[in-house]
VMD Tcl script that draws the C-alpha trace (Angstrom):
set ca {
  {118.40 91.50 74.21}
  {118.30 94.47 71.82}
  {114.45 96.13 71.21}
  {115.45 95.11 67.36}
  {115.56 91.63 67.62}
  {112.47 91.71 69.49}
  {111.00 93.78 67.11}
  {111.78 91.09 64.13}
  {110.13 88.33 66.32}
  {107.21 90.77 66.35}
  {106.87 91.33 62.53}
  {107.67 88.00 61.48}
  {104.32 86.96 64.05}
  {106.62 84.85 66.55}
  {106.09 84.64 69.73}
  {108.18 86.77 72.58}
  {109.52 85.41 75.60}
  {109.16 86.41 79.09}
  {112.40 87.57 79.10}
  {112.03 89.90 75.55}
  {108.32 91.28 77.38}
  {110.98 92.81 80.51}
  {113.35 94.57 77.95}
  {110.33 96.11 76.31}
  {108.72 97.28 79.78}
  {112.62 98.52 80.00}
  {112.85 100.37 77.27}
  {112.25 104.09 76.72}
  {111.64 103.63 73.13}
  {108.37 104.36 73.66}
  {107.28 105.19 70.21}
  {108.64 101.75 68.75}
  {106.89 100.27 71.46}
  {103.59 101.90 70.76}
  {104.23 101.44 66.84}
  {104.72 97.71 67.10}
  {101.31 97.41 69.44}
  {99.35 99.06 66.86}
  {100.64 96.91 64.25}
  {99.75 93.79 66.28}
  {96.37 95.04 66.71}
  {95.68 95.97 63.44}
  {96.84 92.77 62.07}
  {94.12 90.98 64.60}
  {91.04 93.38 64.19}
  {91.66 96.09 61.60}
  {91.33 99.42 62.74}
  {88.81 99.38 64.34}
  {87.99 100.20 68.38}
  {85.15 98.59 70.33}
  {83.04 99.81 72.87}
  {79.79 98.23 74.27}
  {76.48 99.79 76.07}
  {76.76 98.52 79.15}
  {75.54 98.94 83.06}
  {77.60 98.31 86.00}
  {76.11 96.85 89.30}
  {77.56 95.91 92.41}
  {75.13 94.67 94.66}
  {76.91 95.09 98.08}
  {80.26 96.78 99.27}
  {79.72 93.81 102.16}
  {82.76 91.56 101.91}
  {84.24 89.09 104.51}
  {87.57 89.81 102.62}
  {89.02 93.23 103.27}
  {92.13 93.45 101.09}
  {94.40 96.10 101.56}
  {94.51 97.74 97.99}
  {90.76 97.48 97.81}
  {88.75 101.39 99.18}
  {85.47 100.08 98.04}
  {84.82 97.25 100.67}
  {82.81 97.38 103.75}
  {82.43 94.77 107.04}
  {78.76 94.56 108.07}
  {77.44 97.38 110.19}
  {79.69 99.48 108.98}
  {78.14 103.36 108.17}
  {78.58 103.05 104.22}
  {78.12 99.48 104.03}
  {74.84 98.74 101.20}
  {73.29 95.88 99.99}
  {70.73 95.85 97.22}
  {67.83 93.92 97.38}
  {67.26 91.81 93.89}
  {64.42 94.10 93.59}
  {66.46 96.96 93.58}
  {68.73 96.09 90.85}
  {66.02 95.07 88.60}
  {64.88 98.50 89.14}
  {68.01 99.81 88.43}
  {68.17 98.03 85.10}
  {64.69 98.76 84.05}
  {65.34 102.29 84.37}
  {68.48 102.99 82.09}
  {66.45 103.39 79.09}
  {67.11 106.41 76.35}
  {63.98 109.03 75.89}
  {62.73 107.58 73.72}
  {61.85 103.81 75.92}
  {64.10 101.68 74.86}
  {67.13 100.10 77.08}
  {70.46 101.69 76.03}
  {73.00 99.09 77.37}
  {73.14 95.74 75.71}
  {75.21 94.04 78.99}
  {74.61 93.92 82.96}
  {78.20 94.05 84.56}
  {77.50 92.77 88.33}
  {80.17 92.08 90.23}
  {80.20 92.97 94.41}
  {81.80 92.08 97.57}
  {81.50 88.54 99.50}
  {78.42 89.48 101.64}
  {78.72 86.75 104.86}
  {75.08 85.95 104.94}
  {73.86 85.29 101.54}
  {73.92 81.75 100.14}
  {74.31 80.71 96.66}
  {70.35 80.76 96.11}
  {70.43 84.30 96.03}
  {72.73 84.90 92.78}
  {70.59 81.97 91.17}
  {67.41 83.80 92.34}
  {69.16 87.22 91.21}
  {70.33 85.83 87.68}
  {66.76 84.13 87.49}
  {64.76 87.56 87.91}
  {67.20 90.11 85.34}
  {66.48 86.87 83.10}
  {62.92 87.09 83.34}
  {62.27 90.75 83.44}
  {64.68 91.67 80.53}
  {65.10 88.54 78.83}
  {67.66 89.68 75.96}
  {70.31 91.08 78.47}
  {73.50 89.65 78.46}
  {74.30 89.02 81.82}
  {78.52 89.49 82.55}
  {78.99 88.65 86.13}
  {80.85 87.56 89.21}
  {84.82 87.19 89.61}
  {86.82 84.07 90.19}
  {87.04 84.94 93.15}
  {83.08 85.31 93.91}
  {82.52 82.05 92.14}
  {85.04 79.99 94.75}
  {83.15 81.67 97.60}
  {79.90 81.12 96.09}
  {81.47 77.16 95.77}
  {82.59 77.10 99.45}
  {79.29 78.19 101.21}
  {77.25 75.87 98.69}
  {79.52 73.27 99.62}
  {79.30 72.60 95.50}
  {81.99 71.88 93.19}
  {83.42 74.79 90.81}
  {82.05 72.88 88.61}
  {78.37 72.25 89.61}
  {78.64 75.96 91.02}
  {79.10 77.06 87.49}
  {76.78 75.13 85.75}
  {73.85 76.42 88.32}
  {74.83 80.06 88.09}
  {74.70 79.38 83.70}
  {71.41 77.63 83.60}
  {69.95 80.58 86.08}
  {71.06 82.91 83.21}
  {74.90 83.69 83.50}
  {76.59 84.22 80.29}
  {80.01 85.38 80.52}
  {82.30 86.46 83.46}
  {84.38 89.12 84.11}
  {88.13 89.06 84.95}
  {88.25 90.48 88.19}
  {90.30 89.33 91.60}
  {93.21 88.00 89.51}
  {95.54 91.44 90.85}
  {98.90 89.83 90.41}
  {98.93 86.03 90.05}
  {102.36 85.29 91.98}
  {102.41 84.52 95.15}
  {104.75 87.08 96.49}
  {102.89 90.03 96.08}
  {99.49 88.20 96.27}
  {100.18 87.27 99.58}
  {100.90 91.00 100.53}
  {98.34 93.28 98.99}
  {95.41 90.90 99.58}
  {96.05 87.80 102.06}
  {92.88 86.93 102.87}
  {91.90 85.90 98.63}
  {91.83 83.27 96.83}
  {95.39 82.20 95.45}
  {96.52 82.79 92.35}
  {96.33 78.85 91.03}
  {92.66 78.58 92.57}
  {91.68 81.81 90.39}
  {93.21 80.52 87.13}
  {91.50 76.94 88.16}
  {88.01 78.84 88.21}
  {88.63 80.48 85.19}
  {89.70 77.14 82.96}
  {86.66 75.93 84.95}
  {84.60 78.24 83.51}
  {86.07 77.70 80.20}
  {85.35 73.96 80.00}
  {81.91 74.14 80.26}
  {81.43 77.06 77.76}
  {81.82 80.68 80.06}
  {84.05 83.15 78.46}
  {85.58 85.46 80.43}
  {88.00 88.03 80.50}
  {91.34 88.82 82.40}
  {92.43 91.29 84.26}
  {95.79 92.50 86.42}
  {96.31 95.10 88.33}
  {99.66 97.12 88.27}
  {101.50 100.18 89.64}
  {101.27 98.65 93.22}
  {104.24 96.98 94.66}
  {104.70 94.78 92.04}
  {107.82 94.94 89.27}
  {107.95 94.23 85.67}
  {109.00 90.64 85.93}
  {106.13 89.75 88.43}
  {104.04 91.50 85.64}
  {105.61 89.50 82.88}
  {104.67 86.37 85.10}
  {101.22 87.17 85.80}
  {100.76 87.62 82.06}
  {102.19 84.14 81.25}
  {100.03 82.54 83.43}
  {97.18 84.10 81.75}
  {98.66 83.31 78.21}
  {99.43 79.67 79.39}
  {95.78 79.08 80.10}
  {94.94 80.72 77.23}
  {96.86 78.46 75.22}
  {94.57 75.28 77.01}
  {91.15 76.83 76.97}
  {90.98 80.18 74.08}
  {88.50 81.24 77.15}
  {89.47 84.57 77.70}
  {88.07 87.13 75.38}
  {90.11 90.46 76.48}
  {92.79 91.32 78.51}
  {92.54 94.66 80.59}
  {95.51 96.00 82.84}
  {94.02 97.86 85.50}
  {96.08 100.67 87.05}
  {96.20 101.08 90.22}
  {94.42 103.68 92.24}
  {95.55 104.16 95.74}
  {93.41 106.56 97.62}
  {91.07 104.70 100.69}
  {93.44 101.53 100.37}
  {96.47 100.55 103.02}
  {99.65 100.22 100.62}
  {102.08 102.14 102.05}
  {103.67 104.82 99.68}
  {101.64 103.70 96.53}
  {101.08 106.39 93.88}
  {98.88 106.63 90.82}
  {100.40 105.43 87.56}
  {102.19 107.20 85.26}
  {100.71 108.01 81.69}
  {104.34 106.19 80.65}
  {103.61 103.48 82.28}
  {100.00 103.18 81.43}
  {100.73 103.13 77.54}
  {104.10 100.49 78.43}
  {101.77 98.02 80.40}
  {99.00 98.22 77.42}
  {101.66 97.88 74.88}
  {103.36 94.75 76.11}
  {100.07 93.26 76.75}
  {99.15 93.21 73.45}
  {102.64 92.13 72.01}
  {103.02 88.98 74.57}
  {99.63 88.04 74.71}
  {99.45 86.99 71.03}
  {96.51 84.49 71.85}
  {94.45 86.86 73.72}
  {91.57 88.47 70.74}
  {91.45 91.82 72.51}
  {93.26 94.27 74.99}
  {90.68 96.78 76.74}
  {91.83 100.18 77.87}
  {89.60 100.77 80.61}
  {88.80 104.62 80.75}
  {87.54 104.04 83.82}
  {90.70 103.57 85.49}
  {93.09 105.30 82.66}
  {90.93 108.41 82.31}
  {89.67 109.56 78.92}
  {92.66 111.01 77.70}
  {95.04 108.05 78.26}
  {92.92 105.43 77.24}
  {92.36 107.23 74.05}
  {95.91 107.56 73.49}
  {96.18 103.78 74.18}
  {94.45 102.84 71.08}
  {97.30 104.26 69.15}
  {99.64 101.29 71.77}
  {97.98 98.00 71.30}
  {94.51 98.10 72.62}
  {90.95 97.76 70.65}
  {88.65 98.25 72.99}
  {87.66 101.33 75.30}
  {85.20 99.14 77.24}
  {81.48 101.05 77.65}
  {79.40 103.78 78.49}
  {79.54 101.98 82.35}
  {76.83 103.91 84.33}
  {77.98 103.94 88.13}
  {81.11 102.77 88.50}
  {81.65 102.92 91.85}
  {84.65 100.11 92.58}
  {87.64 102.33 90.97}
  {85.96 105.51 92.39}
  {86.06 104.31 95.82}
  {90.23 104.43 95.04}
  {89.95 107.80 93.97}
  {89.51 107.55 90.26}
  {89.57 110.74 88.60}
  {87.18 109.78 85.62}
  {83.95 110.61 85.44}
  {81.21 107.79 86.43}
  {79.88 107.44 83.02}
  {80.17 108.12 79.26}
  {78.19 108.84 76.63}
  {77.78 106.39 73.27}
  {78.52 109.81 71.33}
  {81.37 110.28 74.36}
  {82.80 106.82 72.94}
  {82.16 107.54 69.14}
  {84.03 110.89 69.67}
  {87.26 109.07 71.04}
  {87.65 106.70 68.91}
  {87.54 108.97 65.94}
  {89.59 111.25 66.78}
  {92.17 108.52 67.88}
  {92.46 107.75 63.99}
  {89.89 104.17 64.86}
  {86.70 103.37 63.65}
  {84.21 102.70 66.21}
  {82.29 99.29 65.99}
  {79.90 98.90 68.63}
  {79.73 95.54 69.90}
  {77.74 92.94 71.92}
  {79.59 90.76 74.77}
  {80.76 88.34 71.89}
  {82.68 91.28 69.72}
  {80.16 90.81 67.33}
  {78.94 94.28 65.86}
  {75.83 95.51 67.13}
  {72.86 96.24 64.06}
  {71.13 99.05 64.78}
}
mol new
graphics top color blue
foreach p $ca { graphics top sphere $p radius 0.5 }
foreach p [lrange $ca 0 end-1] q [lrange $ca 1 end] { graphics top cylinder $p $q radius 0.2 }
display resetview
């Protein structure tokens, strides 16, 4: 189908097909492609780019999964393996504060491996504790894939698991562990995890009793466009049932420390193409994140100009993507964040977890 006729579906506000989403990841028009992005975006949020204060923690690099794209996991005993006491990452949180006192990251980001030995009392105790010592942090934490562990040594229902980890102080969840959603490549770059139907079943979960989330997938592996195209209907799909999911974020793939054979890091090309045809198929989906982390400065700053409105946050010890070999730094700067945006042609609107501006 020619990029035109797409393009009419596009500024008329239809909806593409699966099909339409494959010739634009075909294309090399990449300007169109980019121009129509932007357009979408704009017509959902104005011009402007978000970026939150935030603070990533992963408790442990412990995990009885060891999937073969993933450099940051660790088996127990190994050299390098961690695990951080609850009183450890309150300290850590207590600590990020500007010079003048005050805490500079409105969210907690806490996602980790799944550590064999402890039980779902420990996240409730963990949740419990931030709650208590910094009672206005919004708390964005565990994967699907977490969650369904958390459920299987609790011997608890998704449900009930869910509703324990919110009333300890969970707010919103990230979107994390979905990879690629179709079995065939699932079942070869990480076996051992949950399936693609039991991590969109945690997520609607989730949904149902009031947890946004967001939604990731991970590209430039051994996956092609029409598995990608997949993936993303899925996600649109469920979307479509629950308006759960708050952003989409398309994670390239970094393949240093990880066991696929002859993978590469993504192209700059690509990069833009995958954030681009995000944002044009997943026309339910508020937001599309460009995650510097994993795009670098320069591309994700570029990508505001192809479909996304959201560069994500100043971070603070990353330490997931830069087990991969991420060349980014580990954090950025609020200033860092202002300075991208603006010179992108956006206008920066810091946000809370909600996308509600933040009053300063």
């Amino acid at each position: 189908m020619p990029v035109d006729t797409i393009k009419d579906k596009i500024l008329t506000g239809r909806r593409i097909t699966p099909d339409d989403a494959i010739t634009l990841f075909k294309s090399d028009d990449i300007y169109t492609l980019g121009r129509l992005a932007n357009h979408v975006a704009v017509s959902k949020n104005g011009n402007s780019a978000y970026f939150i204060q935030n603070r990533h923690i992963n408790p442990t690099n412990i995990c009885v999964n060891r999937c073969k794209f993933c450099a940051f996991s660790r088996s127990k005993g190994d050299n390098d393996a961690y695990e951080l006491s609850i009183e450890e990452i309150i300290k850590k949180l207590k600590i990020s504060k500007s010079k003048s006192g005050t805490r500079c990251f409105h969210e907690a980001h806490i996602v980790g491996g799944l550590h064999p030995d402890r039980s779902l009392e420990y996240y409730i105790a963990l949740l419990s504790a931030i709650k208590k010592t910094i009672p206005d942090l919004h708390i964005k934490a565990f994967t699907a894939v977490e969650i369904d562990y958390f459920s299987k040594i609790s011997g608890l229902s998704l449900r009930k698991t869910l509703l324990s980890l919110k009333e300890a102080g969970l707010d919103t969840m990230p979107g994390g562990g979905a990879e690629i959603l179709g079995g065939r490549v699932r079942n070869k770059i990480c076996p051992e995890k949950i399936t693609g139907m039991r991590w969109l079943k945690v997520m609607e979960t989730a949904h149902r009793i009031g947890i946004k989330s967001n939604a990731t997938m991970l590209y430039g592996h051994i996956e092609n466009y029409r598995q990608r195209v997949e993936h993303m209907m899925k996600i649109r799909d469920l979307q479509d049932k629950t308006a759960g999911f708050q952003a989409f974020i398309p994670l390239a793939f970094h393949p240093m420390n990880t066991k696929i054979d002859g993978a590469k890091y993504t192209s700059g090309i690509d990069d833009l193409k995958t954030i681009a045809v995000s944002r044009l198929f997943l026309d339910n989906i508020p937001h599309i994140k460009a995650y510097w982390i994993m795009l670098g400065e320069k591309i994700a700053q570029l990508a505001l100009m192809f479909g996304a409105d959201d560069l994500d946050g100043t971070i603070i010890e990353e330490k997931i993507t830069h087990s991969a070999g991420a060349l980014s730094g580990v954090a950025l700067t609020k200033n860092d964040l202002i300075n991208l945006i603006i010179k992108a042609g956006k206008v920066p609107v810091e946000r809370d977890s909600f996308y509600r501006p933040v009053q300063h």
